[in-house]
C-alpha positions as CSV (number, residue, x, y, z in Angstrom):
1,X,48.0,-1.8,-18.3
2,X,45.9,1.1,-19.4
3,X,44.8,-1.2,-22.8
4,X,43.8,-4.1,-20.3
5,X,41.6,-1.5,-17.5
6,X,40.0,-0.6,-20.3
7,X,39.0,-3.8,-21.8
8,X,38.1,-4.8,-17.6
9,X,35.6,-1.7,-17.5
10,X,34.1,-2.9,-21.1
11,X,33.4,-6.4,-19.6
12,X,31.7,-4.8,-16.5
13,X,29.5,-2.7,-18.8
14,X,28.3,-5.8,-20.5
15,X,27.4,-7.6,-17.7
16,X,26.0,-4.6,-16.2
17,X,23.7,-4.4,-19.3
18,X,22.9,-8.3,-19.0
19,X,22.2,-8.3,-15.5
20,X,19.3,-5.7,-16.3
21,X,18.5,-7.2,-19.5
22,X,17.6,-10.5,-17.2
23,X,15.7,-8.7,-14.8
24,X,14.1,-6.9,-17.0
25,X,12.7,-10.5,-18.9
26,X,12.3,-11.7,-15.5
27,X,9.9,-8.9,-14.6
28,X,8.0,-9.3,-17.6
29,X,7.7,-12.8,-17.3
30,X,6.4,-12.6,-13.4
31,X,3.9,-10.0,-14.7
32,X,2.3,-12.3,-17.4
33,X,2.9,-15.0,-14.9
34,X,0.5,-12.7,-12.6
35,X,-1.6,-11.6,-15.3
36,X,-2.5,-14.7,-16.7
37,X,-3.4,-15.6,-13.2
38,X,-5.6,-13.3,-12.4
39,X,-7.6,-13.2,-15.8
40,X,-8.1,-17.2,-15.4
41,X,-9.1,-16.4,-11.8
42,X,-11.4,-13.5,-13.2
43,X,-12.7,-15.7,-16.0
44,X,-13.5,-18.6,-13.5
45,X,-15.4,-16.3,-11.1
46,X,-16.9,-14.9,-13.9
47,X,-18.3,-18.0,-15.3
48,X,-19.6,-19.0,-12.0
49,X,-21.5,-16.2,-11.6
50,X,-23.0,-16.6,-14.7
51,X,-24.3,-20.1,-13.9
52,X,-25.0,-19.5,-10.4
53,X,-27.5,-16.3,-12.4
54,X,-28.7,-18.5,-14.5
55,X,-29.4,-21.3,-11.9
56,X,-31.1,-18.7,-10.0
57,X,-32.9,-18.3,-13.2
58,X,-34.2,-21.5,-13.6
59,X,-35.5,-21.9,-10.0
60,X,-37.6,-18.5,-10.7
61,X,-39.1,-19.8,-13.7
62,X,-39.9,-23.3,-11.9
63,X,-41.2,-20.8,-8.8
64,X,-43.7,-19.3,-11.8
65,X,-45.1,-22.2,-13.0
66,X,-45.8,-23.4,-9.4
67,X,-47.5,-19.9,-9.4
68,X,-49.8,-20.6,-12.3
69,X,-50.5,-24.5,-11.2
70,X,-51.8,-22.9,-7.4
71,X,-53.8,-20.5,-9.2
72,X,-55.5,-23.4,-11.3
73,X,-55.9,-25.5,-8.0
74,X,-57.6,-22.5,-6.9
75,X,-61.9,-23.0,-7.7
76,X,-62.3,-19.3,-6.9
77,X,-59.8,-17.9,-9.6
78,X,-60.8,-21.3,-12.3
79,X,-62.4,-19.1,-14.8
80,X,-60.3,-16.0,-14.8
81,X,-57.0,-14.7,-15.3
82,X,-56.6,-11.4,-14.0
83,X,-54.0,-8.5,-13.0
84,X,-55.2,-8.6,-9.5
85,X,-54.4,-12.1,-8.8
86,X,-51.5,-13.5,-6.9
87,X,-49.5,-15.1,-9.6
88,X,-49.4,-11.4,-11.8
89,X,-47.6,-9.3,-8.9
90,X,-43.6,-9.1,-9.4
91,X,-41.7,-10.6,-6.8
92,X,-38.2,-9.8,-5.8
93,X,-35.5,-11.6,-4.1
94,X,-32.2,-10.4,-2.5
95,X,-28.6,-12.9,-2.5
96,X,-27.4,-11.5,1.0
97,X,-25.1,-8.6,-0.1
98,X,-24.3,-9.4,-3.5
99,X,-27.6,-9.5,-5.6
100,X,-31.2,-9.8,-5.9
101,X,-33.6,-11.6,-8.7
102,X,-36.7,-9.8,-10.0
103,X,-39.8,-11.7,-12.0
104,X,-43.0,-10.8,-13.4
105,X,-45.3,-12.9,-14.9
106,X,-47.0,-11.8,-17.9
107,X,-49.9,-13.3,-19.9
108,X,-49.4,-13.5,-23.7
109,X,-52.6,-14.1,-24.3
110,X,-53.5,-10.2,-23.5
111,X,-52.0,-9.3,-26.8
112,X,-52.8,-9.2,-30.1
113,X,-52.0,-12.6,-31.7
114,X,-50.1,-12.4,-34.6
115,X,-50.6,-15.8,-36.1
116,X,-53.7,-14.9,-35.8
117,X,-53.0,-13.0,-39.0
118,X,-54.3,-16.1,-40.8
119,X,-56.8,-18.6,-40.5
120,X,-55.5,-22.4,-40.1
121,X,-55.6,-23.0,-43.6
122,X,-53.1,-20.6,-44.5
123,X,-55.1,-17.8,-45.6
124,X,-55.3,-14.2,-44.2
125,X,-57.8,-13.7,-41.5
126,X,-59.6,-10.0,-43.0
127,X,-61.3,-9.8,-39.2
128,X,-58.0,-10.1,-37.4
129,X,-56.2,-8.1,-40.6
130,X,-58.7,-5.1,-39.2
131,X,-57.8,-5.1,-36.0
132,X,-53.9,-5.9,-36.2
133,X,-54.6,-2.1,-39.2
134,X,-56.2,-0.5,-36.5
135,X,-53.9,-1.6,-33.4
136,X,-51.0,-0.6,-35.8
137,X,-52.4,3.1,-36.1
138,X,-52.7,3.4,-32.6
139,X,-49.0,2.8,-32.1
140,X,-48.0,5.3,-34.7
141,X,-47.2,2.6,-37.2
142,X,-47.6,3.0,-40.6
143,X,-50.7,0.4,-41.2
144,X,-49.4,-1.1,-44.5
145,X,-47.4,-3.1,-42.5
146,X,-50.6,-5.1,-41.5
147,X,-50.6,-6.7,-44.7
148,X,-46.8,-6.7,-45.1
149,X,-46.9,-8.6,-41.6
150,X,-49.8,-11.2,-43.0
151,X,-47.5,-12.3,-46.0
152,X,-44.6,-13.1,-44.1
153,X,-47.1,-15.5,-42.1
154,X,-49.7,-16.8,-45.4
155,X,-48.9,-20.2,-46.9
156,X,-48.7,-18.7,-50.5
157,X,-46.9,-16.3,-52.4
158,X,-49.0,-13.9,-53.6
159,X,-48.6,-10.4,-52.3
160,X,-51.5,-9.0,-50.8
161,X,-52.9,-6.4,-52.3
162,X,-52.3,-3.2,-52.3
163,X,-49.9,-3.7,-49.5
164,X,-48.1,-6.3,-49.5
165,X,-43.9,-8.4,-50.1
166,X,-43.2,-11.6,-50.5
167,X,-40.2,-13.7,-52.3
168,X,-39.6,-11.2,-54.9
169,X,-39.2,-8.2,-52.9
170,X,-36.9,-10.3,-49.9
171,X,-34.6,-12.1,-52.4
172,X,-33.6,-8.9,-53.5
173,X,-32.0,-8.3,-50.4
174,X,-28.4,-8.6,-49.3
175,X,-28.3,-11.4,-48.1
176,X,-31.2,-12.4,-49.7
177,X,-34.1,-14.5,-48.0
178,X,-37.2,-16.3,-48.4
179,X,-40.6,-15.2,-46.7
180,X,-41.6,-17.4,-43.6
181,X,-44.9,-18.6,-45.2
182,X,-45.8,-20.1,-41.5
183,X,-46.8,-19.2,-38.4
184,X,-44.0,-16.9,-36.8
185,X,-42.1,-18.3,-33.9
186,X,-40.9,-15.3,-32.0
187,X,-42.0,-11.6,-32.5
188,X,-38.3,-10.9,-33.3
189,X,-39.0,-12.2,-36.8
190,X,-40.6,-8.6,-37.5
191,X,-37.4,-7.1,-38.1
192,X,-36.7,-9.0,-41.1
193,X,-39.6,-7.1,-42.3
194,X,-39.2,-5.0,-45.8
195,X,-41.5,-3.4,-47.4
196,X,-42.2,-3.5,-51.4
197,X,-39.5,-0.3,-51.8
198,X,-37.3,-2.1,-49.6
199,X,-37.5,-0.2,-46.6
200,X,-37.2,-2.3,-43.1
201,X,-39.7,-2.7,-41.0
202,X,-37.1,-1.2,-38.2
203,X,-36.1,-1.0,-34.9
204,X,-37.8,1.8,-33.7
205,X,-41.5,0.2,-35.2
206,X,-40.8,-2.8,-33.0
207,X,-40.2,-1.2,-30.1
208,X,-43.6,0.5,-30.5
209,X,-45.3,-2.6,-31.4
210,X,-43.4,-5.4,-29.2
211,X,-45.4,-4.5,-26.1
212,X,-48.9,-5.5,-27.5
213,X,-48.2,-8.6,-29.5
214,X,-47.6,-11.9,-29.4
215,X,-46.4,-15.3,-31.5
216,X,-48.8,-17.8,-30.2
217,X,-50.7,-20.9,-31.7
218,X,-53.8,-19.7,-34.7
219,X,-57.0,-19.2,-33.1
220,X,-55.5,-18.5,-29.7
221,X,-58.0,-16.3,-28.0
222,X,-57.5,-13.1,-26.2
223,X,-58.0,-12.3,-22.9
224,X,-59.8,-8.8,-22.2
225,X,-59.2,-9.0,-18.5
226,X,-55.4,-8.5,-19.2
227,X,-55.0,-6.9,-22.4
228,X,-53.9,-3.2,-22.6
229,X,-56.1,-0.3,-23.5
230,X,-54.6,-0.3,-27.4
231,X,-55.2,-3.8,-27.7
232,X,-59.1,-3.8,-26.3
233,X,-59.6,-0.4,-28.4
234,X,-58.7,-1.9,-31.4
235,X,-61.3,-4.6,-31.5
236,X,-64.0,-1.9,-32.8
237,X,-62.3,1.3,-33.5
238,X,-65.2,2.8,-34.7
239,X,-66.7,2.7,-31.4
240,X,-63.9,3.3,-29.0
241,X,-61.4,5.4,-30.4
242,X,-59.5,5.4,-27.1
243,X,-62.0,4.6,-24.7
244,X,-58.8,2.5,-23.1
245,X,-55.6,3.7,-24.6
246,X,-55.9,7.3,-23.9
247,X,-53.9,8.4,-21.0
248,X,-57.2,8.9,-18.8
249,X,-58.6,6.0,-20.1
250,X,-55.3,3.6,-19.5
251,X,-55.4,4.9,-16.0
252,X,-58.7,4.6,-15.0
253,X,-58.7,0.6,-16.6
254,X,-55.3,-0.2,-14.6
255,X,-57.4,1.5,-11.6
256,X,-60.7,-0.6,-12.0
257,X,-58.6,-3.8,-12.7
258,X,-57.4,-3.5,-9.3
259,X,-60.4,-5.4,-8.3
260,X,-60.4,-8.1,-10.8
261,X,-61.3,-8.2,-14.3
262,X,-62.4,-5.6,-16.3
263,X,-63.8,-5.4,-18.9
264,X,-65.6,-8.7,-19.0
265,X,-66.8,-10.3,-21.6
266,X,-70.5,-9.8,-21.8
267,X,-69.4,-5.6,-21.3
268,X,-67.8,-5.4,-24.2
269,X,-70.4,-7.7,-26.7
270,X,-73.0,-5.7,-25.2
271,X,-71.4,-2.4,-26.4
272,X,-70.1,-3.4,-29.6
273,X,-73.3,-5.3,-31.0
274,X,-74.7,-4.4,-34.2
275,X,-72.3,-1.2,-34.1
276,X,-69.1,-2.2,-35.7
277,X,-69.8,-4.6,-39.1
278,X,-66.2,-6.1,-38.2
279,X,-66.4,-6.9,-34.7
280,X,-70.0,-8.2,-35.6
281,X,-67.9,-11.0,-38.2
282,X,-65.5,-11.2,-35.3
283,X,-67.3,-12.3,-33.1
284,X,-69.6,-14.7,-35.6
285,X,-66.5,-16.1,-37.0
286,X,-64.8,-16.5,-33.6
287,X,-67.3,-16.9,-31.1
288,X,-64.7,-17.7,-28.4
289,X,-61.9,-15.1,-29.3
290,X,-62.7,-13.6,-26.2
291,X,-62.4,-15.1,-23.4
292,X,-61.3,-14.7,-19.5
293,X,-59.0,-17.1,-18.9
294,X,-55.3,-17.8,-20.4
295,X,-52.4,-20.7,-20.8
296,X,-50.2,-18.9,-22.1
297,X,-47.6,-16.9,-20.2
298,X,-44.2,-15.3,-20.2
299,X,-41.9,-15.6,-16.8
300,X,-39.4,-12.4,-17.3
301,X,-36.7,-12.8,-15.0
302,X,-33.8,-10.7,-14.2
303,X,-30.6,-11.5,-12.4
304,X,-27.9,-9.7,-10.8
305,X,-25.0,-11.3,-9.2
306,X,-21.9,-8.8,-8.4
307,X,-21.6,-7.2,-12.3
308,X,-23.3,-10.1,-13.7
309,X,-26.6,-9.4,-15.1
310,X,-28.6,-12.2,-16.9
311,X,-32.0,-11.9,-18.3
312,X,-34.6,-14.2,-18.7
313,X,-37.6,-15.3,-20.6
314,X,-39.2,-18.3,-20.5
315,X,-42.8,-19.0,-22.2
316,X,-45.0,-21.4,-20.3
317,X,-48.2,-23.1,-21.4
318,X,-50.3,-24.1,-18.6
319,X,-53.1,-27.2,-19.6
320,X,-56.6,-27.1,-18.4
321,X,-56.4,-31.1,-17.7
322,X,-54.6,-31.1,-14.6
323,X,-50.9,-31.4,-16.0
324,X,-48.2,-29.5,-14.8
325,X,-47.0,-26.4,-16.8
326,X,-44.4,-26.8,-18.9
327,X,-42.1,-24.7,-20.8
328,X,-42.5,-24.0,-24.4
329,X,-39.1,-21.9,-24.9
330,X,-36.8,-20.0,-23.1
331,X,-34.5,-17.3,-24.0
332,X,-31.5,-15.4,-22.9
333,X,-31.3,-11.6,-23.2
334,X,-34.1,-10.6,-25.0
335,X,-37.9,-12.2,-25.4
């Protein structure tokens, strides 16, 4: 009797240990179960939000380049593109509780160029070379990269001289790579950048420099009504040293552009004639580098829905013939 108690209390212990062995699977089980569930539910929601951002996206850009088309339409505004003007003030747009959009248009064509860099043929522009040296200096940039910068865009492969990289100094790299030898597509393109030691162009120098340039069609012109100080000082150096870029000088143009554009044309040929040799060529090579009007623009666009955050960049090129702008490329989380 004792023997068969014994071997009773056993078989209870084993079942015992089964019975929590099963709950214990079938908690685990209903917790993936529940898991699972909720991650596919937070997954779903999550990609909804991203495509209701980016729809939201898409109708600010349109919203943009009805902007630019009205202030085309407009007879009074025809011949000028400036800061003061409807289509450059930032809008902003909340989703009820859950969100707001934020745009700004911004026109390219109020920075330095950097196709520009060479002339249609393929070979270095020295005019524009000058200006991109002396717009490099005022950014705290090292101003060999100037002619680093014009290699990557040339058609050949000879390095400029005395500063210059091209096939031999990128193939050495790991990976290795091939210069451009074409007009860049996307100022992003700067950070594959090496000097003739090797040493990156960097971060940090972009940062600097992004700002104030641009990857636009050669021979686009620039547009003094909306570039910045560093960009209008660097025209003739020699003359201006920071009659715009200074901190006074930045404030006191953002103040007088306030009521349209400034400085216009005729101000700053007026200035500059016969006093700087290079703006002199400049301005005989490319009599219409300076204009007042642009068609090239940037809608930055910025979307929060919840803790979904989408950025937007869309450039748009708007025709002088009547035709609707239309977008040249577009770009999620950075420009």
């Amino acid at each position: 009797m004792k023997r068969m108690a014994t071997h009773i209390r056993r078989q209870r212990g084993v079942a015992l240990i089964m019975a929590i062995l099963i709950v214990a699977l079938a908690t685990i089980l209903a917790i993936s179960v529940a898991t699972d569930g909720y991650m596919d539910q937070r997954r779903a929601s999550t990609a909804l939000a991203v495509d209701q951002a980016y729809e939201a996206a898409i109708g600010a850009e349109a919203y943009a380049a009805l902007a630019l088309e009205a202030d085309q339409q407009n007879q009074s505004s025809a011949q000028v593109d400036s800061l003061d003007e409807p289509w450059a003030q930032p809008i902003s747009f909340p989703f009820e509780d859950y969100g707001e959009l934020h745009g700004q248009l911004e026109d390219l064509q109020g920075r330095f160029n950097l196709n520009n860099l060479v002339n249609l043929n393929g070979s270095i522009n020295p005019e524009m070379l000058a200006q991109f040296t002396s717009l490099l200096e005022r950014r705290q940039i090292d101003n060999r990269w100037a002619g680093i910068i014009a290699d990557w865009i040339d058609a050949d492969n000879n390095p400029n001289f005395p500063d210059g990289a091209e096939d031999t100094v990128y193939t050495l790299r790991t990976p290795p790579y091939l210069t451009a030898n074409r007009p860049i597509m996307n100022t992003s393109e700067l950070l594959s950048l090496v000097d003739a030691g090797n040493k990156p162009f960097g971060l940090d120098n972009y940062q600097k420099l992004e700002p104030y340039v641009a990857a636009l069609p050669i021979d686009t012109p620039l547009n003094v009504c909306t570039a910045p100080g560093e960009v209008l000082d660097s025209l003739a150096p020699s003359i201006f040293p920071g009659e715009y870029s200074t901190d006074a000088g930045r404030a006191n143009l953002a103040d007088l552009r306030k009521a349209g554009c400034f400085p216009k044309v005729t101000d700053i040929r007026t200035a500059f004639q016969n006093k700087d040799k290079n703006f002199d060529a400049m301005m005989t090579k490319h009599g219409a580098y300076l204009v007042t009007v642009s068609k090239y623009f940037r809608a930055n666009i910025f979307v929060t829905l919840g803790t979904t955050e989408i950025a937007m960049y869309s450039v748009l090129e708007r025709t002088g013939n009547g035709q609707k702008v239309h977008v040249i490329s577009r770009s999620i989380g950075s420009p």
